[in-house]
C-alpha positions as CSV (number, residue, x, y, z in Angstrom):
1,X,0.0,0.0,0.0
2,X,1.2,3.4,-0.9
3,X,0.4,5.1,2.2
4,X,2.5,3.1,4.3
5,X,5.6,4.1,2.6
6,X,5.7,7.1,3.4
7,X,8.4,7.3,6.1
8,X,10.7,10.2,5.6
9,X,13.8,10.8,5.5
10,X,16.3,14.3,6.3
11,X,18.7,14.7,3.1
12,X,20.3,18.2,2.0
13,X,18.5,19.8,-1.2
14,X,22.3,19.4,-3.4
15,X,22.1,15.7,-2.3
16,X,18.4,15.6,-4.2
17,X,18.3,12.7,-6.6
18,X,14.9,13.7,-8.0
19,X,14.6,14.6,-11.7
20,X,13.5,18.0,-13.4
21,X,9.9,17.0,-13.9
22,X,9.5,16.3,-10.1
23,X,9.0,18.8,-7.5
24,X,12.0,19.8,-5.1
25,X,12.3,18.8,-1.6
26,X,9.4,20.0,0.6
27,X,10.1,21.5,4.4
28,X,7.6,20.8,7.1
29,X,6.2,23.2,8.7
30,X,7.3,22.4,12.6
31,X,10.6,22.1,12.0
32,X,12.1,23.5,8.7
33,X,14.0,19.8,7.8
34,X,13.9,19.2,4.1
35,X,12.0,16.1,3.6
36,X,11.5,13.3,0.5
37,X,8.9,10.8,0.7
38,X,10.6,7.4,-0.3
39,X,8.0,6.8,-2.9
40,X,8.4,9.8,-4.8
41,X,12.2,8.5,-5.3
42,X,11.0,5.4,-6.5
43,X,9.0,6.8,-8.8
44,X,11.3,8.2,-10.9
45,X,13.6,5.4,-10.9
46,X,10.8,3.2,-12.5
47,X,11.0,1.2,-15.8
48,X,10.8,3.2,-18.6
49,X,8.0,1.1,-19.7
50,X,5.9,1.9,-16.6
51,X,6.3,5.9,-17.2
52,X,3.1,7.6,-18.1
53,X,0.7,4.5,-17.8
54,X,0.2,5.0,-13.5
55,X,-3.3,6.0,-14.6
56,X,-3.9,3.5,-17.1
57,X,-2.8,0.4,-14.0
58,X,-5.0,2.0,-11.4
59,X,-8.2,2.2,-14.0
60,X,-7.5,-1.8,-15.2
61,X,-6.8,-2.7,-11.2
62,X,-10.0,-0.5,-10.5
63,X,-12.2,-2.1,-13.3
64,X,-11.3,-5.5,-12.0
65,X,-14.4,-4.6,-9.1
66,X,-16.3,-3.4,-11.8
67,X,-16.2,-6.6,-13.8
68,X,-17.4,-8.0,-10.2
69,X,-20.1,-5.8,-10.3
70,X,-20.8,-6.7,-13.3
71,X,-21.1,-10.9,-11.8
72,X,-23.7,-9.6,-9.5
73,X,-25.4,-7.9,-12.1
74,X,-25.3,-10.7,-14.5
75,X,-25.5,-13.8,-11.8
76,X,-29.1,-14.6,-11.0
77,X,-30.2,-15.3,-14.6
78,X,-28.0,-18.4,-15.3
79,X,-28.3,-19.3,-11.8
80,X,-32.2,-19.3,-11.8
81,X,-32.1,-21.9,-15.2
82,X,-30.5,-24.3,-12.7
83,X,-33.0,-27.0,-11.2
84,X,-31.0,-27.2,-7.9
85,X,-31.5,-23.9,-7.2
86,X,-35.0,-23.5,-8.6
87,X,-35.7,-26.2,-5.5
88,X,-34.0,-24.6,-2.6
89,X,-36.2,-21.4,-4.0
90,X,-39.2,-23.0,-4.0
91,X,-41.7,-21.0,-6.0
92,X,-41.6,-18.1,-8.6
93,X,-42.3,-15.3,-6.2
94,X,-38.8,-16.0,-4.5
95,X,-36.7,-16.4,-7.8
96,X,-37.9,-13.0,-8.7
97,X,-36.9,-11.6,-4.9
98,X,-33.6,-13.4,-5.6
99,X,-32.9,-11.4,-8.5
100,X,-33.9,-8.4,-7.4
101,X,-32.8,-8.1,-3.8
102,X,-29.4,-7.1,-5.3
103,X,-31.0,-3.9,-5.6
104,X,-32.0,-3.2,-2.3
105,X,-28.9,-3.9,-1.4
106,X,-27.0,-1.5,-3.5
107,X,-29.6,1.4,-2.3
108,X,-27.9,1.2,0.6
109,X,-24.7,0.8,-0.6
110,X,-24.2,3.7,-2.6
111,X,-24.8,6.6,0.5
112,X,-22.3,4.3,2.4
113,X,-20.2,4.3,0.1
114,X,-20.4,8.4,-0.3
115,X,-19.4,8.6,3.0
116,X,-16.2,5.9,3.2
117,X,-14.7,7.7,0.2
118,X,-14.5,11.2,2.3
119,X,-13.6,9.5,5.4
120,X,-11.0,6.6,4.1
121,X,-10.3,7.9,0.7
122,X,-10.8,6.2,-2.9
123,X,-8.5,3.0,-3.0
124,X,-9.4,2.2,0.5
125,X,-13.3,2.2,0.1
126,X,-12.6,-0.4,-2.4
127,X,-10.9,-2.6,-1.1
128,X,-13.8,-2.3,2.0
129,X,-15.9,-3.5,-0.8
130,X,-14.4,-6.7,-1.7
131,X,-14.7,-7.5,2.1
132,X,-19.3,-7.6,1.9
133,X,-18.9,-8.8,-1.7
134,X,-16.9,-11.4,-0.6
135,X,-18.6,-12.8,2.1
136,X,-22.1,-12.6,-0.2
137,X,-20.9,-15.0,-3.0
138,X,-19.7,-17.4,0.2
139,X,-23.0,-17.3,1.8
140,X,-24.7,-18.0,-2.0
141,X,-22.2,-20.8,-2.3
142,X,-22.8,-22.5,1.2
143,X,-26.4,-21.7,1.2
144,X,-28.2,-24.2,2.5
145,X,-31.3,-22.7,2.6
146,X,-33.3,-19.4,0.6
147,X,-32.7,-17.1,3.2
148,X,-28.8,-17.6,3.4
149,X,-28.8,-17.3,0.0
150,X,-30.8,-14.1,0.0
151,X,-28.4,-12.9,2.5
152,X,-25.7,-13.1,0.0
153,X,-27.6,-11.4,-2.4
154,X,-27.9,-8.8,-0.5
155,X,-24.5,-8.1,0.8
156,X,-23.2,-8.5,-2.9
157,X,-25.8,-6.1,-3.8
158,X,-24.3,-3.8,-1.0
159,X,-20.9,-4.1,-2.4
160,X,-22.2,-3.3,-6.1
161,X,-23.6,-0.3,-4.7
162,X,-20.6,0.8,-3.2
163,X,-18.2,0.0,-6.4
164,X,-20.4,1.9,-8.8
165,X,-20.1,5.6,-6.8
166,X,-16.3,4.6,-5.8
167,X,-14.6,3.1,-9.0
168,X,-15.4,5.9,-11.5
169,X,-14.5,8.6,-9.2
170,X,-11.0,6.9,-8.1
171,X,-11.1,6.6,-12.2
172,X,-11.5,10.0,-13.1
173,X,-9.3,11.6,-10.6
174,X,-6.7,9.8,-11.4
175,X,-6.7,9.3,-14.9
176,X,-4.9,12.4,-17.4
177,X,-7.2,15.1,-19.2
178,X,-6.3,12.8,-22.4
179,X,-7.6,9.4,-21.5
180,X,-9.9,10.4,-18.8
181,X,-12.6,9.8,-21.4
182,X,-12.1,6.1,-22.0
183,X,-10.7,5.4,-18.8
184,X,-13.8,6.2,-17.2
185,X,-15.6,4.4,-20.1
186,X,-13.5,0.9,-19.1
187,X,-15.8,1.2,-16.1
188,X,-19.3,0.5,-18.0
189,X,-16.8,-1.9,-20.4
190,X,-15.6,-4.1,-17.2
191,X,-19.3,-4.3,-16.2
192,X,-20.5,-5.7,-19.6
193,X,-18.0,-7.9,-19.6
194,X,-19.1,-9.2,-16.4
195,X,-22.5,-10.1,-17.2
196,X,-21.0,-11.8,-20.2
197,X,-18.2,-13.5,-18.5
198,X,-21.0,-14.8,-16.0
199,X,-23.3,-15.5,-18.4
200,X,-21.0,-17.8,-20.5
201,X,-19.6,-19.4,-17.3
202,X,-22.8,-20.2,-16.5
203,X,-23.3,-22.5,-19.3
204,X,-20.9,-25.2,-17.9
205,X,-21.3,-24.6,-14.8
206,X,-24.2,-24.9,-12.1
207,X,-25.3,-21.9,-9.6
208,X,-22.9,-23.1,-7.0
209,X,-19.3,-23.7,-8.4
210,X,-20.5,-20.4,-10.4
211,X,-20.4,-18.4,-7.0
212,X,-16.8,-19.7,-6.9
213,X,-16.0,-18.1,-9.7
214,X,-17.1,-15.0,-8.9
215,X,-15.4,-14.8,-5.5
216,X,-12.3,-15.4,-7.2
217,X,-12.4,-12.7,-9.3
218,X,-13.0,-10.4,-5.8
219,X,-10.5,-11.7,-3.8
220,X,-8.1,-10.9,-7.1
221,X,-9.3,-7.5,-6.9
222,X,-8.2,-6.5,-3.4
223,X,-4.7,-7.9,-3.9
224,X,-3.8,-5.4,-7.0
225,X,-5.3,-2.8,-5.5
226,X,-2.5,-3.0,-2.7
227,X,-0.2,-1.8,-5.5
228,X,-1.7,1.3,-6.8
229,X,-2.1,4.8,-5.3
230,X,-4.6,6.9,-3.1
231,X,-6.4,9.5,-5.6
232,X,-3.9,12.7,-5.4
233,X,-7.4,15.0,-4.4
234,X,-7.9,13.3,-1.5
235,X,-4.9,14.3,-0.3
236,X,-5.0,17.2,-1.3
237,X,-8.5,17.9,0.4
238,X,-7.0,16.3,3.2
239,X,-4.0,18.4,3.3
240,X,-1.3,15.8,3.2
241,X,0.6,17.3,0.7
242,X,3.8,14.6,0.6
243,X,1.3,12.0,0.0
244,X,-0.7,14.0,-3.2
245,X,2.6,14.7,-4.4
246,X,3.6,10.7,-4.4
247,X,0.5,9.9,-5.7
248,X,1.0,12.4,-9.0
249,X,4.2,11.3,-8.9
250,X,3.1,7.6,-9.3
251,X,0.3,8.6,-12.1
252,X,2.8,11.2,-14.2
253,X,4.6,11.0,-17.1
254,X,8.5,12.3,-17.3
255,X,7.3,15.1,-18.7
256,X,4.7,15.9,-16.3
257,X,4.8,19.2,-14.8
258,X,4.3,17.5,-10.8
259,X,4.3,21.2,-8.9
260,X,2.0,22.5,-11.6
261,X,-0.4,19.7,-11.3
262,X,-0.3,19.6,-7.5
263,X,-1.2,24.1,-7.6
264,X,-4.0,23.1,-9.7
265,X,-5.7,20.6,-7.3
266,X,-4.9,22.3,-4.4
267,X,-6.2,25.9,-6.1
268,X,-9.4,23.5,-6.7
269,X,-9.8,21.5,-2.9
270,X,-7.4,23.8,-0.4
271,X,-10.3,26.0,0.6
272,X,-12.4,23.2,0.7
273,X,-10.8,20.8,3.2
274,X,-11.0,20.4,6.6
275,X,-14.2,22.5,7.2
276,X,-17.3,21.5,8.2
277,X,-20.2,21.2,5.7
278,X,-23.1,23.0,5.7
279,X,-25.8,22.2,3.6
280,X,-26.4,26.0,3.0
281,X,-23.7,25.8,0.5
282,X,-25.8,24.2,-2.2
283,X,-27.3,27.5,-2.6
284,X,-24.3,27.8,-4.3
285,X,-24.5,27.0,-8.3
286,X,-21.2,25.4,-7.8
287,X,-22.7,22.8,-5.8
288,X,-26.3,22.7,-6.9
289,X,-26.0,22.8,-11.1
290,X,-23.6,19.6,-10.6
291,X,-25.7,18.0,-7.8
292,X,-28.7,18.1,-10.1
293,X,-27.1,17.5,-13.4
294,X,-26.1,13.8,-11.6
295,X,-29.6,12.9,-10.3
296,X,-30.7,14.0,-14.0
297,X,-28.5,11.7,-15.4
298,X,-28.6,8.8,-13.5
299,X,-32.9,9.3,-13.6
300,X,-33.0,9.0,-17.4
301,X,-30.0,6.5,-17.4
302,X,-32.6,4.1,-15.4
303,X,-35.5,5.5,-16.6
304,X,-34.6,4.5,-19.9
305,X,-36.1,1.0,-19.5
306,X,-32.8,-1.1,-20.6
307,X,-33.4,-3.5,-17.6
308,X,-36.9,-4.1,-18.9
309,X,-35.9,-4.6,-22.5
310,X,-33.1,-7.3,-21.2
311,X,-36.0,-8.4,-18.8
312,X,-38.1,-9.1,-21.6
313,X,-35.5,-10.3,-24.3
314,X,-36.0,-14.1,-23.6
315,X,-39.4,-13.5,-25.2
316,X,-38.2,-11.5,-27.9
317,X,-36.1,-13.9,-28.8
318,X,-38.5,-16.5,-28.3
319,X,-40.9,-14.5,-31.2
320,X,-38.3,-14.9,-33.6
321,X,-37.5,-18.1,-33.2
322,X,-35.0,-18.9,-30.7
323,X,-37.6,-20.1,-27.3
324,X,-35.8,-23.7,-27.2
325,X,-32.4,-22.2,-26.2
326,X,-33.1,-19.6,-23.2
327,X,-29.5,-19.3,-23.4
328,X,-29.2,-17.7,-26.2
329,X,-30.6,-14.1,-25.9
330,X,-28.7,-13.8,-22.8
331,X,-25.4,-14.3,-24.1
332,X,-26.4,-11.9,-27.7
333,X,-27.4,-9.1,-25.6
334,X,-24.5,-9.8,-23.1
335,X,-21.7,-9.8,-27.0
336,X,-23.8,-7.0,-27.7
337,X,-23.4,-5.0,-24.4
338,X,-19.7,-5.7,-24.8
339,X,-19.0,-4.8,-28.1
340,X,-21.0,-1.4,-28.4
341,X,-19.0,-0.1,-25.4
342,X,-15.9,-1.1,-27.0
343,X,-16.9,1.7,-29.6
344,X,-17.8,3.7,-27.1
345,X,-14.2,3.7,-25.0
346,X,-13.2,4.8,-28.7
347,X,-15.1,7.6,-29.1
348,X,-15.7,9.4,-26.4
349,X,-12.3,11.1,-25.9
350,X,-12.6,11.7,-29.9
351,X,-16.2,13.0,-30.3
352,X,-17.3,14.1,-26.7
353,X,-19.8,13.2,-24.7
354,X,-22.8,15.3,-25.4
355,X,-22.8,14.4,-29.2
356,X,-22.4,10.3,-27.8
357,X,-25.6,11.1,-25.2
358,X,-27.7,12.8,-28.2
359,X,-27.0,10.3,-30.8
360,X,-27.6,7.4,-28.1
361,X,-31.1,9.3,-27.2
362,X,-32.3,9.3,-30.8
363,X,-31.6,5.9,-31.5
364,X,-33.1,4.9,-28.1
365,X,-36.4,6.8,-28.8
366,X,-36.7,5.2,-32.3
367,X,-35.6,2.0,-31.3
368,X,-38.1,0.8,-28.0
369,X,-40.6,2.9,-30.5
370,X,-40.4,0.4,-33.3
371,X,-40.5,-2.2,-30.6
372,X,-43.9,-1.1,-29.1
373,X,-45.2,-0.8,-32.7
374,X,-44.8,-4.6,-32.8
375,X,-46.6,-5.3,-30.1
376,X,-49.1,-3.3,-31.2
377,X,-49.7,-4.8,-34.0
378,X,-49.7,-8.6,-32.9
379,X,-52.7,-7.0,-31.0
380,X,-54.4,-6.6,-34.3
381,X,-57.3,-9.0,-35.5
382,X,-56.2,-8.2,-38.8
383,X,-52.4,-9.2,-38.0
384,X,-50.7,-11.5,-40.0
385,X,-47.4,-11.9,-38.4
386,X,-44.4,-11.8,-40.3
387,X,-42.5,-8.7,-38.6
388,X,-40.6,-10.7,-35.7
389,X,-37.5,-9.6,-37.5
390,X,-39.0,-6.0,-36.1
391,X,-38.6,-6.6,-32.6
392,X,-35.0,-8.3,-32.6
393,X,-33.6,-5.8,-34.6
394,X,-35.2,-3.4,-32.3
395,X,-34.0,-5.0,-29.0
396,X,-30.4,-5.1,-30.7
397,X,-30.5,-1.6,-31.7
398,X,-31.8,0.1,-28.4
399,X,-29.0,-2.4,-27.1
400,X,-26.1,-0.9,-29.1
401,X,-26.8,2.4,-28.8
402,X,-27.3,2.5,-25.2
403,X,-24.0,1.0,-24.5
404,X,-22.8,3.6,-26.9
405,X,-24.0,6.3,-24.7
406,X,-26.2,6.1,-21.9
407,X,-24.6,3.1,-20.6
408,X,-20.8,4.4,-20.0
409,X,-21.3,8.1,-20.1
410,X,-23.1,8.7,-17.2
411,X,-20.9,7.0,-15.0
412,X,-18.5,9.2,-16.5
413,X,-19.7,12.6,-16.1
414,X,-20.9,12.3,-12.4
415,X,-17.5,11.5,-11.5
416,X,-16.3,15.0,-13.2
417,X,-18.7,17.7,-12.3
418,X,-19.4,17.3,-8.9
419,X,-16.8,19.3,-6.5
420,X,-14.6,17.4,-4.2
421,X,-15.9,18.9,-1.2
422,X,-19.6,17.2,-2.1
423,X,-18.7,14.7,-4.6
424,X,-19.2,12.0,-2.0
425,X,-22.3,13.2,-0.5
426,X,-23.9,13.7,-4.1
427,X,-22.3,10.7,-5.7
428,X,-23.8,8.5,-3.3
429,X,-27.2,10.1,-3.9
430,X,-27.2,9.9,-7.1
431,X,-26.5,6.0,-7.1
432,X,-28.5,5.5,-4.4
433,X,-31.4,7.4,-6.7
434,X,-30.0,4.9,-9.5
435,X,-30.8,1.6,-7.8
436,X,-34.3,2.6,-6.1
437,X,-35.0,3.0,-10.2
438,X,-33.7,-0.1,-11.0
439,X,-35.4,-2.6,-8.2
440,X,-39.1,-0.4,-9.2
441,X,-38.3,-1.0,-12.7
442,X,-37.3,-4.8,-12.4
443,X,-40.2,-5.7,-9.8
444,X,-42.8,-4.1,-11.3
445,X,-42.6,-4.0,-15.1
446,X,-45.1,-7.0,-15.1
447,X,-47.9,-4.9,-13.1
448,X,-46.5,-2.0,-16.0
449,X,-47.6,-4.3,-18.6
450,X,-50.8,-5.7,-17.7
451,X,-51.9,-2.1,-17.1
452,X,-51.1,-0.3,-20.2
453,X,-50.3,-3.2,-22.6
454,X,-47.0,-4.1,-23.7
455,X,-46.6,-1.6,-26.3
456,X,-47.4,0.9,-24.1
457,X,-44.6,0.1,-21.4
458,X,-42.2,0.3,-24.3
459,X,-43.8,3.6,-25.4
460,X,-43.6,4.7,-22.2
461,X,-39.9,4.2,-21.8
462,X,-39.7,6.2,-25.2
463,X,-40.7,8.9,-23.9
464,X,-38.3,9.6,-21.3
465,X,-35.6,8.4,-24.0
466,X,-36.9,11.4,-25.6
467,X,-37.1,13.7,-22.6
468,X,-33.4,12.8,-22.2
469,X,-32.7,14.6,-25.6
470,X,-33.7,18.0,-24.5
471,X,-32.2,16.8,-20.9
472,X,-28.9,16.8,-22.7
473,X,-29.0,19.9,-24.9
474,X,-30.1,22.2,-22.1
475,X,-28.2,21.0,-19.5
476,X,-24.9,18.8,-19.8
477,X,-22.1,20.8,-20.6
478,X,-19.1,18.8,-22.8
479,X,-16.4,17.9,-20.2
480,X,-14.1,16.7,-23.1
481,X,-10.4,17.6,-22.9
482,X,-10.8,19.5,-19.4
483,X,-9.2,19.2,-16.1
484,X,-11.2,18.1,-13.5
485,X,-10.5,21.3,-11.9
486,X,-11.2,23.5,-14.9
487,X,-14.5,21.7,-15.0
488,X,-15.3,22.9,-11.2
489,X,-14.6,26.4,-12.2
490,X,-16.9,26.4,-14.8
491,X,-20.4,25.9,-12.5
492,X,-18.9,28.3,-10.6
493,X,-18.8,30.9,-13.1
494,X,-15.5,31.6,-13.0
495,X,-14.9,31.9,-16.7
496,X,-17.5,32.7,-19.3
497,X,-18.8,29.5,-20.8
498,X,-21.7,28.7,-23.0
499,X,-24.2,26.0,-22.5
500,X,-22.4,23.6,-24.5
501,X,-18.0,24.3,-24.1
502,X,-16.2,24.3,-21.2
């Protein structure tokens, strides 16, 4: 852990051995001696390979939970097409708690998580969330019964919860201007590939041995995160200025201006830290614009209806032919998932993020439109059939598209906007807000559709994927190509912006 190395040591400033892109020798206040954190020495003595990828390690160590969230996400629909499970369960109305109390859990989660990440900092928070995650995929493998299997469920959804607030923000503030863009965007990636990776493990193997798995994969995840830094703005905001400057120094380049970057922050979070907060400051737009700009995004993120078009993709699938493999539409939508955010890590450093979120609200609207019109029409006396080819190439669209934007970008954006000094607090609303959605959405799309039809759940869903357009163009500015910093001092007005640059 990086933290612990930080002993220090008295040298002379002639006797320095730190390069030109590193900052000199630091004195402490109490006593004057010029100090050198051991880290920031062996920082610059690293392989030259390792120069300039610090932020590209921590986001791959960091997406390694997100991939576990991504289990949890993924886990209770190959689990629930195993018979030995399907008997512990005992009837319908638990398999559907089963999938779902993940959900509750995470509501919970998130807030806790909002405060961990003030209190312990970024790196440390996740690692506390391997710890509930880990003990709810033991309890699912050693359950004997439903409940200790719901027990599990719940602490892994408590655990997804707090890896959804916590991994992007560790990702954005330590990832460069450059690649902050698809570094963030591995998060949503990692996830996708975790539904897939549990979906296809699944196949082999039954609900049990695939717990195993899964715990695996978390208990790999809190060894590499022993290796990689604490986020230099928690430091910062914490005012342990050695330890922000080892950090940087651990994430920079060789060319990397580390005094520059470390004024920057510390310009950003120095009158922030250490004070206590009052909830009178979001009268400030500072605080307010971002805070609201992250519910907003994280309402039409869920509000979307993606978890009731996967929901419902079994009998999609079924329509056009494919109800003997239940496997199947799983495992598309998971390649799909996976794929589409491939080519959205691409692109959203290159194009930006408002033009990703527009395109993806368009095609959205469209999309779940065409599907409703489906239904509709198999409503029809005077329907034929013939236009099942409508609704999978519907489903697959709305998929694509939504993994291009509304899937990662979110994620993203809430992790820049949102000031230091409240990012926790609003963060952790925000996904708190996220997962309430989800578990309504999940639970009760049936009771949606025998009250206004299918086609008119699906419509319904359009229209927020069309509210979400004008959501967009009012009010998310382009964070592209902007310090995090930068982006801060935009809400607050300190330079003139338009609606759409930063």
């Amino acid at each position: 852990m990086s933290e612990s190395l930080l002993t220090v040591k008295s040298v002379t400033s002639a006797a320095s051995p730190l390069s030109e892109t590193q900052p000199p020798p630091a004195e402490t206040e109490e006593t004057g001696v010029t100090t050198i954190s051991p880290l920031l020495e062996d920082s610059s003595q690293r392989q030259g390979y390792l120069r300039g990828y610090g932020d590209i390690i921590v986001a791959l160590v960091t997406c390694l939970g997100a991939m576990s969230m991504g289990m949890v996400l993924g886990y209770s629909n190959p689990a629930l097409q195993d018979q030995e499970l399907i008997r512990l369960l005992g009837n319908t109305e638990r398999e559907t708690w089963f999938a779902s109390l993940v959900a509750i859990g995470a509501i919970f989660g998130g807030p806790c998580a909002g405060f961990l990440v003030e209190v312990l900092g970024r790196k440390l928070t996740l690692m506390v969330c391997t710890l509930p995650m880990g003990v709810g995929w033991f309890l699912i493998t050693c359950g004997v019964n439903f409940a200790v299997v719901y027990v599990g469920r719940i602490l892994g959804g408590f655990a997804m919860g707090m890896v959804a607030l916590t991994a992007p923000l560790y990702i954005a503030e330590t990832a460069s201007r450059a690649r902050r863009g698809v570094l963030g965007a591995g998060f949503q990636l990692f996830v996708s590939s975790g539904i897939l990776a549990v979906y296809g493990i699944g196949v082999p193997l039954g609900w049990s041995w695939l717990a195993v798995v899964c715990m695996s994969v978390c208990s790999l995840n809190i060894l590499l995160l022993v290796i990689v830094p604490e986020s230099p703005r928690w430091f910062a905001a914490q005012k342990r200025r050695l330890e922000a400057m080892d950090s940087l120094a651990w994430l920079a380049d060789e060319h990397a201006d580390i005094q520059e970057q470390y004024r920057e922050i510390e310009r950003s979070t120095g009158t922030q830290a250490k004070d206590r907060f009052s909830v009178v400051e979001f009268s400030s737009p500072a605080n307010y614009k971002p805070a609201l700009i992250s519910f907003g995004m994280m309402f039409f993120q869920q509000m979307s209806g993606i978890n009731a078009v996967i929901f419902y993709s079994s009998q999609i699938f079924a329509t056009a032919g494919y109800a003997d493999d239940p496997k199947t539409p799983t495992l598309v939508i998971g390649a799909v998932l996976v794929a589409a955010t491939v080519v959205s890590c691409v692109l959203v450093d290159r194009a930006g993020r408002r033009i990703l979120l527009l395109i993806s609200s368009v095609a959205m609207t469209i999309s779940i439109t065409a599907l409703g019109i489906h239904y509709y029409l198999t409503l029809r006396q005077d329907y034929s059939g013939g236009l099942s080819w409508l609704s999978l190439t519907s489903v697959l669209i709305y998929v694509v598209f939504f993994s291009l934007g509304w899937g990662p970008i979110p994620w993203i954006i809430i992790s820049e906007i949102v000031p230091t000094r409240v990012r926790g607090l609003v963060n952790g609303l925000a996904t708190c807000l996220a997962w309430i959605l989800l578990f309504f959405i999940t639970k009760e799309f049936e009771r949606l559709k025998f009250a206004i039809n299918d086609y008119g759940a699906f419509w319904f869903f359009g229209g927020f994927c069309l509210l979400s357009c004008f959501f967009v163009g009012f009010f998310v500015p382009e964070t592209k190509g902007r310090t995090l910093e930068e982006i801060q001092e935009h809400f607050a007005g300190i330079r003139q912006t338009d609606r759409t640059t930063l």
